[in-house]
C-alpha positions as CSV (number, residue, x, y, z in Angstrom):
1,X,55.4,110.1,125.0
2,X,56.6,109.6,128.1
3,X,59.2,112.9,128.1
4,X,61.4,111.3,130.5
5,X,62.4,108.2,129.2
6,X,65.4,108.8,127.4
7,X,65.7,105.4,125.8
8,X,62.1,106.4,124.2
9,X,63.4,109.6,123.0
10,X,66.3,108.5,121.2
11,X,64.3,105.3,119.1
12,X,61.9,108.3,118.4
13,X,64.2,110.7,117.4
14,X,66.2,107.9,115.3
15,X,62.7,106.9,113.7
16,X,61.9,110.1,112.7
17,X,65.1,110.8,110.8
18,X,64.8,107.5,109.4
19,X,61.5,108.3,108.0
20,X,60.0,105.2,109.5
21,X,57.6,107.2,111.5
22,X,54.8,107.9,109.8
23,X,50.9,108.9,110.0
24,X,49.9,110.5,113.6
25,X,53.1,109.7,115.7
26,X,55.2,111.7,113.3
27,X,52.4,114.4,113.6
28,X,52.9,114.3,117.4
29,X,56.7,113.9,117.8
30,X,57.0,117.3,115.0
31,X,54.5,118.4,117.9
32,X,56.5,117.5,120.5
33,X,59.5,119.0,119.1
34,X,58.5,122.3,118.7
35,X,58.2,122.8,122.5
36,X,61.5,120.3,123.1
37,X,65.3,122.2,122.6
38,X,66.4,118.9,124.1
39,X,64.3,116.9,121.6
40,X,65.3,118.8,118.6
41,X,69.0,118.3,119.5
42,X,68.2,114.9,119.6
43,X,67.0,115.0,116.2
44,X,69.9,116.9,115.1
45,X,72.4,114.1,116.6
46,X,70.6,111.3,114.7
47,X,70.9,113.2,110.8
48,X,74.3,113.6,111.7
49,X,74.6,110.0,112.1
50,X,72.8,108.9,109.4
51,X,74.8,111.4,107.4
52,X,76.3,108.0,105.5
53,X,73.5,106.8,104.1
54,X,72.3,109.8,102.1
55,X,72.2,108.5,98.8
56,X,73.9,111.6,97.1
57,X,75.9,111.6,93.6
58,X,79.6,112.8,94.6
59,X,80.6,116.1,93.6
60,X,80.4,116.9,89.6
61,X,82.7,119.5,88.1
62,X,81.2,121.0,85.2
63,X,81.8,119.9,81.8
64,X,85.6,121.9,80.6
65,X,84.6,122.2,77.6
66,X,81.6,124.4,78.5
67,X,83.9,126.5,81.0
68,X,86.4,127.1,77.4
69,X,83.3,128.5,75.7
70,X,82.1,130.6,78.4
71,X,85.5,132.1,78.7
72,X,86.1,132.9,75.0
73,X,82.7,134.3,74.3
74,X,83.3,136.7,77.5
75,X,86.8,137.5,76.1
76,X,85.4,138.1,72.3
77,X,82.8,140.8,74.1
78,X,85.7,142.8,75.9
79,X,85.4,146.4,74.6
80,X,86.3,149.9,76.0
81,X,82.8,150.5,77.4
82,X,80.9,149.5,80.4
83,X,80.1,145.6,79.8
84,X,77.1,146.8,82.7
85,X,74.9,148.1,80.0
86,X,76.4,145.9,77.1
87,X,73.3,143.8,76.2
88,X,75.1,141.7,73.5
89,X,77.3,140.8,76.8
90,X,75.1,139.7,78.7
91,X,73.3,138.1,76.2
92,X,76.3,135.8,74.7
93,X,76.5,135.1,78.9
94,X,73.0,134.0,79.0
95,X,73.0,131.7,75.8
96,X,76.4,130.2,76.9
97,X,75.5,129.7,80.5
98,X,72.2,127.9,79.5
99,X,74.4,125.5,77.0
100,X,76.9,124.5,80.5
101,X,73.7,124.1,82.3
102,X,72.3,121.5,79.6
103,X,75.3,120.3,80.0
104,X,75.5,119.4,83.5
105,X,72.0,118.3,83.4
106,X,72.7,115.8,81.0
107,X,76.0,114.5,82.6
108,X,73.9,113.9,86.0
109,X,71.1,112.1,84.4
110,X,73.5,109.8,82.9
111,X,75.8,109.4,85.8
112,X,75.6,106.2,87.4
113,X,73.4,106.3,90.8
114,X,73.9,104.4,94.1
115,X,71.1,102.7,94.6
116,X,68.0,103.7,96.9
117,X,68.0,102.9,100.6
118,X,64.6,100.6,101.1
119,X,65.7,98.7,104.3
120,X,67.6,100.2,107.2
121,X,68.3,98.8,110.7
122,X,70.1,101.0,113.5
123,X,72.1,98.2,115.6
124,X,72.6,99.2,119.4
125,X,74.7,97.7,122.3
126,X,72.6,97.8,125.8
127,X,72.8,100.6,126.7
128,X,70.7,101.4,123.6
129,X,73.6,103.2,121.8
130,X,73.9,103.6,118.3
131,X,77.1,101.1,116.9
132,X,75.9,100.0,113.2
133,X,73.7,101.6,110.5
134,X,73.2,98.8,107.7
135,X,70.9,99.9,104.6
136,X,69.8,97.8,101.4
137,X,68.6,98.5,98.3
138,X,64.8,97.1,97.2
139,X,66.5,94.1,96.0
140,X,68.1,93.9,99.0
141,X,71.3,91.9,97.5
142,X,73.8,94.0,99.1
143,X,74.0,95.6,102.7
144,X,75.9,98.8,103.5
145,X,77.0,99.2,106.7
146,X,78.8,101.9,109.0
147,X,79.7,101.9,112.3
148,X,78.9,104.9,114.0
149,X,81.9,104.9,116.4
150,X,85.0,103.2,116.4
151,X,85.1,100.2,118.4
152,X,86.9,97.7,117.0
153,X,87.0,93.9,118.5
154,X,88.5,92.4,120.5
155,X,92.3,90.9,119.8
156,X,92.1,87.9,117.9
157,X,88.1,88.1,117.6
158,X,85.9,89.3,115.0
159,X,82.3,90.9,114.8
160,X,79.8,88.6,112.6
161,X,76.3,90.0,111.7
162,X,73.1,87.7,112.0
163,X,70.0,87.4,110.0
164,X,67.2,86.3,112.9
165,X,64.0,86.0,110.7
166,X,61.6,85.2,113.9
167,X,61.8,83.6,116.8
168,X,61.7,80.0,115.0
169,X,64.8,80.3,113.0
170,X,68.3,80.1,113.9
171,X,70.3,83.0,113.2
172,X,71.7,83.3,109.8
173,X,75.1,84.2,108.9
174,X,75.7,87.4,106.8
175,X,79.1,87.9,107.2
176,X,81.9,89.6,109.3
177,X,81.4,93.4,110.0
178,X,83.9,96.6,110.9
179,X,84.5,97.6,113.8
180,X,85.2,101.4,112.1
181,X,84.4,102.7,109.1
182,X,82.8,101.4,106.5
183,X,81.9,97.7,104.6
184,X,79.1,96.4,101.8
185,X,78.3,92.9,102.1
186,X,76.7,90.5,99.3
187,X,73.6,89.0,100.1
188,X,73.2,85.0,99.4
189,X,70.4,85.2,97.0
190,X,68.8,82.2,99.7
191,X,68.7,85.2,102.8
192,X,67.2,88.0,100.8
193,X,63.7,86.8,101.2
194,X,64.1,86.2,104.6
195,X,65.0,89.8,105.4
196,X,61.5,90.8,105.5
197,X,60.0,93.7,107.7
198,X,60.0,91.0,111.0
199,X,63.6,90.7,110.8
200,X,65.8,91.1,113.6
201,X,69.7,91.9,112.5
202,X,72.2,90.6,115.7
203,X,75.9,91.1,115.9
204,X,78.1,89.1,118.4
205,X,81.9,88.6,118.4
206,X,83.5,85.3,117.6
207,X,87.0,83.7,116.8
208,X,88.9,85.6,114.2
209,X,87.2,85.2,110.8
210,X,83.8,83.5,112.4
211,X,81.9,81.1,114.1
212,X,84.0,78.1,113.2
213,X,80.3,76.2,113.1
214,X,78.4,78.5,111.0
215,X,76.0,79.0,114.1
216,X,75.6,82.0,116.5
217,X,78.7,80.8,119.8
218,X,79.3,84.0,120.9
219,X,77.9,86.7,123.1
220,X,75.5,89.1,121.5
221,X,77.0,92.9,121.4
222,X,74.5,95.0,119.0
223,X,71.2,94.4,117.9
224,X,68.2,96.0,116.2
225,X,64.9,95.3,113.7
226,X,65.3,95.7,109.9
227,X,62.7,97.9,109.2
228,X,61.6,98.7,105.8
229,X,61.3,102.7,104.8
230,X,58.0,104.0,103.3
């Protein structure tokens, strides 16, 4: 790696968090990194951005009921001596903290659960800065995407993400995208096969509420490969 190219360093650091580096590069950059403060910063910038696409349940508060139980058995135990070294107390705990922890268990492996992240692309403008993280499922019916910063577009324009399968094809439309925050797109059941590993995802800003012609008019802003995750 060529520790001066900054460009280089970023795509590295982004394909590393991304877990689309693999084999002896990853071996070489977690190399790398152990001599590089600046490097590891890097890395530390990029989880930060891909912070929205962790796949994590939200926050589960435990089960009332079992908080009611473990409250009443503790208050049935009270007694005028030193619960410390009351081993019925402790043992009441135990049996009631195991049932709450059943309990939760059970509630998060019936809890409905976003679905994996198989595809991910990082969409930058030229001066290869992060603007768009867009993940799909295996199925890849639906994209996610979030813009990394807010930049909205332009009065009375819009921001319309492209399917570019290979350099034969056309671009594809796959509908308008934020400028801030967050949106999840439906696939046309027609695209999903084309958004194979060769893929290239485009944005580019057109009128307000897209291309009039269905075809790419406007200038190119953000681009970057669909890669698939191992």
């Amino acid at each position: 790696m060529n520790a001066t190219d900054s460009v280089l360093r970023d795509r590295l650091a982004a394909e590393y968090v991304l877990g689309t580096l693999q084999g002896a590069a990853r071996r070489r950059f977690e190399h790398w990194l152990d001599r590089d403060a600046a490097l590891r910063g890097q890395v530390a910038e990029w989880e930060e951005r891909m912070s929205p696409l962790g796949s994590a349940l939200p926050p589960v508060e435990p089960p009332a009921d079992a908080w009611r139980m473990i409250e009443q058995r503790i208050a049935s135990q009270r007694k005028r001596v030193n619960l410390w070294y009351c081993v019925e107390f402790w043992r009441a705990v135990g049996i009631v903290a195991s049932l709450a922890v059943m309990a939760l268990l059970a509630y998060l492996a019936l809890a409905p659960r976003p679905p994996a992240v198989a595809y991910v692309a990082v969409l930058t403008d030229t001066a290869a800065q992060p603007e768009l993280i867009i993940s799909a499922p295996p199925a890849r019916d639906v994209l996610r995407v979030h813009a990394v910063t807010a930049r909205p577009a332009p009065p009375g324009k819009s921001l319309q993400l492209w399917l570019v399968p290979d350099s034969r094809h056309l671009p594809l439309s796959l509908g308008l995208v934020p400028g801030e925050g967050s949106r999840t797109l439906e696939v046309p059941a027609a695209l999903r096969q084309a958004l194979g590993a060769t893929a290239t995802l485009a944005v580019s800003i057109e009128p307000a509420g897209g291309s009039p012609t269905g075809h790419l008019t406007g200038p190119v802003v953000y681009q970057g490969k669909w890669l698939k995750r191992d």
